[in-house]
C-alpha positions in Angstrom: -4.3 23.9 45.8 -4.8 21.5 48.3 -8.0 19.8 48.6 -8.6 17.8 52.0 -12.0 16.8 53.4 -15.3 16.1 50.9 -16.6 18.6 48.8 -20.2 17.6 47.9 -22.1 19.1 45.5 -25.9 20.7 45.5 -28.3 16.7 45.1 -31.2 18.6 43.3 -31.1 19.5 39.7 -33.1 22.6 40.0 -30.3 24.3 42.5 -28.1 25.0 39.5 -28.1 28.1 37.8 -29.2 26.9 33.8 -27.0 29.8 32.4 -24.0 27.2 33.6 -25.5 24.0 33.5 -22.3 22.1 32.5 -20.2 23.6 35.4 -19.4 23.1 38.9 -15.6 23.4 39.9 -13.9 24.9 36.6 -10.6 26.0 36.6 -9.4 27.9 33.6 -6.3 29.7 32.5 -3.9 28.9 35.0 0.3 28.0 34.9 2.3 25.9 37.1 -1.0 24.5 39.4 -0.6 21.9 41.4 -4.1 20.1 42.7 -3.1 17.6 45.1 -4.8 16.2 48.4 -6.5 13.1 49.7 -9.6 14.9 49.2 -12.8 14.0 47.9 -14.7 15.8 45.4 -18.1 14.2 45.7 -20.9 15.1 42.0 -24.4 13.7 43.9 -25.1 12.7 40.8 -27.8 9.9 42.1 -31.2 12.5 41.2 -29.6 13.6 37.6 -28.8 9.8 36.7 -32.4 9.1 37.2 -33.7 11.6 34.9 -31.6 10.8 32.4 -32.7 10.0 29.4 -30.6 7.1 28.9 -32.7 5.7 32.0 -36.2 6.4 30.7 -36.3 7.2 27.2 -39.3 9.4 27.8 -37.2 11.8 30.4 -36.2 15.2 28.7 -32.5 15.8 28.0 -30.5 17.2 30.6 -27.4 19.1 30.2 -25.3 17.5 32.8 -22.3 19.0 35.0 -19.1 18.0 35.2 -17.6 17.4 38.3 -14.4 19.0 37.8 -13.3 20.6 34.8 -9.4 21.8 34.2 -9.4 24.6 31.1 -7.0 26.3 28.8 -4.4 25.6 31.5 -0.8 24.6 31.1 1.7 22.5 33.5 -0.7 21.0 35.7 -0.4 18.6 38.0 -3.0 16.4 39.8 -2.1 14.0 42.6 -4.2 11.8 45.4 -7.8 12.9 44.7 -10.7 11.3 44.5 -13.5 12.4 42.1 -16.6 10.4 42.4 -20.7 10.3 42.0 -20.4 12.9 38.8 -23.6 14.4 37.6 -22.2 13.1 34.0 -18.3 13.7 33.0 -16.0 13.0 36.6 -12.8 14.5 35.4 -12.8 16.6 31.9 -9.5 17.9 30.6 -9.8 20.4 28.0 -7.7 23.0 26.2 -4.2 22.3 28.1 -1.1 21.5 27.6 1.7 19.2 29.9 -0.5 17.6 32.4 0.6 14.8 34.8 -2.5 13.0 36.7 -1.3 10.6 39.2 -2.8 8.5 42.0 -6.3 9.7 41.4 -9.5 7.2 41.9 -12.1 8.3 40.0 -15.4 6.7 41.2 -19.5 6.2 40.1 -21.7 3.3 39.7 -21.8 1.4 36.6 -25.0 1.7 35.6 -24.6 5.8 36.0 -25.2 7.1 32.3 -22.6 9.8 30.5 -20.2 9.4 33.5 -16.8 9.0 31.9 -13.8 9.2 34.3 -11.6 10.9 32.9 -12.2 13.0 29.4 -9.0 14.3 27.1 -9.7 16.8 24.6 -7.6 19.0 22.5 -5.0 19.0 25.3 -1.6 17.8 24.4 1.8 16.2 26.7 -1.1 14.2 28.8 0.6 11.9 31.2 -2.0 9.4 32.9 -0.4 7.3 35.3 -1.3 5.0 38.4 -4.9 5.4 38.8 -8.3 3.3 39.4 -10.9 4.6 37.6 -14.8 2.9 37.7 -17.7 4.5 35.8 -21.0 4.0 34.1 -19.3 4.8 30.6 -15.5 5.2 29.4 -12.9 5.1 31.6 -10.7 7.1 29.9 -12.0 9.3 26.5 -9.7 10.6 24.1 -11.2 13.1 21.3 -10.9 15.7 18.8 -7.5 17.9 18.7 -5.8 15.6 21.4 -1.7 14.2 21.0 0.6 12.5 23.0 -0.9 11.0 25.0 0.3 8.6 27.4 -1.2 6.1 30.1 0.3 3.7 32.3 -0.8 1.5 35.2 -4.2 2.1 35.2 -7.1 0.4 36.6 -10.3 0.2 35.0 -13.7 -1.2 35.8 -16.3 -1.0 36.3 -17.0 1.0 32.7 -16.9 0.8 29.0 -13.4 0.5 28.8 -10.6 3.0 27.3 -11.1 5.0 24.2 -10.5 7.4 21.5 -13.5 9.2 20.8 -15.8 9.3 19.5 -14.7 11.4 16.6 -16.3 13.0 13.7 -19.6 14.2 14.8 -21.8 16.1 12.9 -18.9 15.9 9.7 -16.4 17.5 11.5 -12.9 16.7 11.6 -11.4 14.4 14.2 -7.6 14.0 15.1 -5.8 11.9 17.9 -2.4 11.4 17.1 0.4 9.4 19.6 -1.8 7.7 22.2 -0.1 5.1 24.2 -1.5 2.7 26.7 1.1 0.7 29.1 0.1 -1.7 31.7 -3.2 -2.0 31.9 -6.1 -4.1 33.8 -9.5 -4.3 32.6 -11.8 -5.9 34.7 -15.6 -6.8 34.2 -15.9 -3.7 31.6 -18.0 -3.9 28.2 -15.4 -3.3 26.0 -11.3 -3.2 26.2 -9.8 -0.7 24.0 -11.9 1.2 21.2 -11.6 3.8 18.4 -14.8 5.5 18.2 -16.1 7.1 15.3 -19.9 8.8 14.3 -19.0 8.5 10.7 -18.9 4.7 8.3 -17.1 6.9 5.3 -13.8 9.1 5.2 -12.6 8.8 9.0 -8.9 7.1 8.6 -7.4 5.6 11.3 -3.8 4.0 10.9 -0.7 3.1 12.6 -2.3 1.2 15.7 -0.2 -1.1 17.5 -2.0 -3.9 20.0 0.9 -5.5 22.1 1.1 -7.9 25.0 -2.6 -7.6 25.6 -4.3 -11.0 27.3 -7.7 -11.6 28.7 -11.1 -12.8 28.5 -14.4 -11.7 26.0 -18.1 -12.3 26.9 -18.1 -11.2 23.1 -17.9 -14.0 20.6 -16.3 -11.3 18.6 -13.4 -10.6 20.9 -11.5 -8.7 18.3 -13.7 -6.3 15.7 -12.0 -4.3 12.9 -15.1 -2.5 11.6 -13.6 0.4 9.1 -14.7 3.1 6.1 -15.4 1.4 2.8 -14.0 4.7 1.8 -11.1 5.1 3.9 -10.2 1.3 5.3 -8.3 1.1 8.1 -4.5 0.8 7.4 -1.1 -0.5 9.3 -3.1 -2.0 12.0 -0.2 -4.1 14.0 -0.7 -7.2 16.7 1.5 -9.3 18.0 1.2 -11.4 21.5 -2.4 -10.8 21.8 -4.3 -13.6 23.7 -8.3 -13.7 23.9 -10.2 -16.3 25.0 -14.0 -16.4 25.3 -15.3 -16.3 28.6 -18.7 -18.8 27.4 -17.2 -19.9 24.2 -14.9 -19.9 21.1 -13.9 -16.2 19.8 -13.3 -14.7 16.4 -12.1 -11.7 14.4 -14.6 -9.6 12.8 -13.3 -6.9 9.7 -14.4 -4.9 7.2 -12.1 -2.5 5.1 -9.3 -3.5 7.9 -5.8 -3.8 6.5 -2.7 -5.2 8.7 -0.9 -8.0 10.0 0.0 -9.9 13.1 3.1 -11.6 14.4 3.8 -14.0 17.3 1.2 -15.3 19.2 -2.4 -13.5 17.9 -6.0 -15.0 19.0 -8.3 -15.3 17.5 -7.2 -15.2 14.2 -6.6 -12.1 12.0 -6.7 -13.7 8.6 -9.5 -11.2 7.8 -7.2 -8.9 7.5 -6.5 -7.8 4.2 -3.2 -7.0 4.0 -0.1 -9.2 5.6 2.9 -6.5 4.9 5.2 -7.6 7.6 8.0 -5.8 5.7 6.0 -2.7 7.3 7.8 -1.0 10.5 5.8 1.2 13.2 7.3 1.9 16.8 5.0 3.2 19.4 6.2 6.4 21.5 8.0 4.7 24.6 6.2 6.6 28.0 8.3 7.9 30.4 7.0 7.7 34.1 7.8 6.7 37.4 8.4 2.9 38.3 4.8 1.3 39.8 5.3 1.2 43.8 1.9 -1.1 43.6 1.9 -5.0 42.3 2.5 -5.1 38.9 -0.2 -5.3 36.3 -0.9 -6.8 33.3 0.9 -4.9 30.4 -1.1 -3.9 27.7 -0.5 -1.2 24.9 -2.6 0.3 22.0 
């Protein structure tokens, strides 16, 4: 499919049809497609921001569209669009497996509410790769039922920076397994990288590697380890990690966090409760493509 030119959606909220309220260009149960184009695909999500509750806590809740929405598909590829203004989510995959998305720009303001750029869920064999993405909420989200994963060379910012979830909503079960971040910049974002849960007790996250990661924190916290009383947070590996506060000194923050860091690691993770260095965990390496752009500062989770 090739997508040239700017498709714009419909500005006014009442102009969609409620019975598909979440929908606008949906593609579902498809093999082999290739999307690719230096098209735009423009949300006119200006009007639905407004109203959202997020903006006036006494506007109803919407249910917002996605932009463009990739379903129950396998062996996709995306290459050279742009995505941008999304009533809410810009770019949801869901459902698929073996997807490469490269070159893409995804695009809204940062004060737009519910717009993440690109959304992963239960989709495995994801490759993410040399891409500037700028939203009013995560860059990239990673959720329930979702495996290797792997992102490289990616832009981010404006936004809320790159996640996994969040998981575990209403007591339901949450897995994201092999997700790997390489070369990375974050720029003027609220967070870095986050694991995102809706539950304090039995969500276990383990075997989470933060390496060659450098930067700045408006946070005083620039690192927080916040885990389950009930399940703590286990095998949680840094080494070469640099923070410096922006308007001050940084620390650590933990609770129920268990791990250990090696080379240079700043702030401090003596809060840390466990120092098993005798412990060995080797991220997935990602193979892509050598970066034809300026190189990047390398980060990986």
């Amino acid at each position: 499919m090739q997508i040239d030119g700017t498709i714009v959606a419909p500005d006014e909220p009442a102009s969609w049809d409620p019975n598909y309220a979440r929908l606008w260009l949906h593609f579902s149960k498809l093999n082999g497609i290739i999307f690719q184009g230096n098209g735009v695909i423009d949300g006119s999500g200006s009007k639905w921001w407004a109203a959202s509750c997020k903006k006036n806590k006494s506007n109803r809740l919407m249910v917002l569209l996605q932009a463009l929405t990739i379903d129950s598909s396998t062996g996709v590829k995306v290459k050279g669009i742009t995505v941008q203004n999304s009533q809410q989510m810009n770019f949801v995959i869901t459902r698929c497996n073996s997807v490469r998305i490269s070159d893409v720009i995804i695009s809204s303001p940062g004060d737009s509410p519910n717009t993440d750029g690109i959304h992963i869920t239960e989709s495995t064999n994801v490759v993410l790769q040399d891409s500037k993405i700028g939203t009013g909420d995560d860059c990239v989200s990673i959720v329930n039922g979702s495996s290797n994963i792997k992102m490289k060379r990616i832009y981010c910012g404006p936004g809320h920076g790159i996640s996994i979830g969040s998981l575990g909503k209403d007591n339901s079960t949450g897995i994201v397994t092999k997700v790997v971040l390489d070369t990375a910049l974050l720029r003027e974002t609220t967070n870095g990288l986050r694991i995102k849960t809706w539950q304090t007790a039995a969500v276990e996250i383990s075997q989470i590697m933060y390496r060659n990661i450098s930067g700045t924190s408006k946070s005083p916290k620039a690192m927080k380890f916040s885990c389950s009383d009930t399940v703590p947070c286990s095998n949680i590996v840094l080494t070469n990690v640099n923070l410096e506060g922006k308007d001050g000194t940084v620390e650590t923050y933990c609770n129920s966090a268990q791990g250990f860091g090696y080379g240079i690691v700043h702030p401090s993770i003596d809060c840390l409760t466990s120092h098993d260095k005798d412990y060995t965990f080797t991220p997935d390496i990602i193979e892509v493509s050598e970066a034809t752009s300026q190189e990047i500062v390398h980060a990986e989770l």
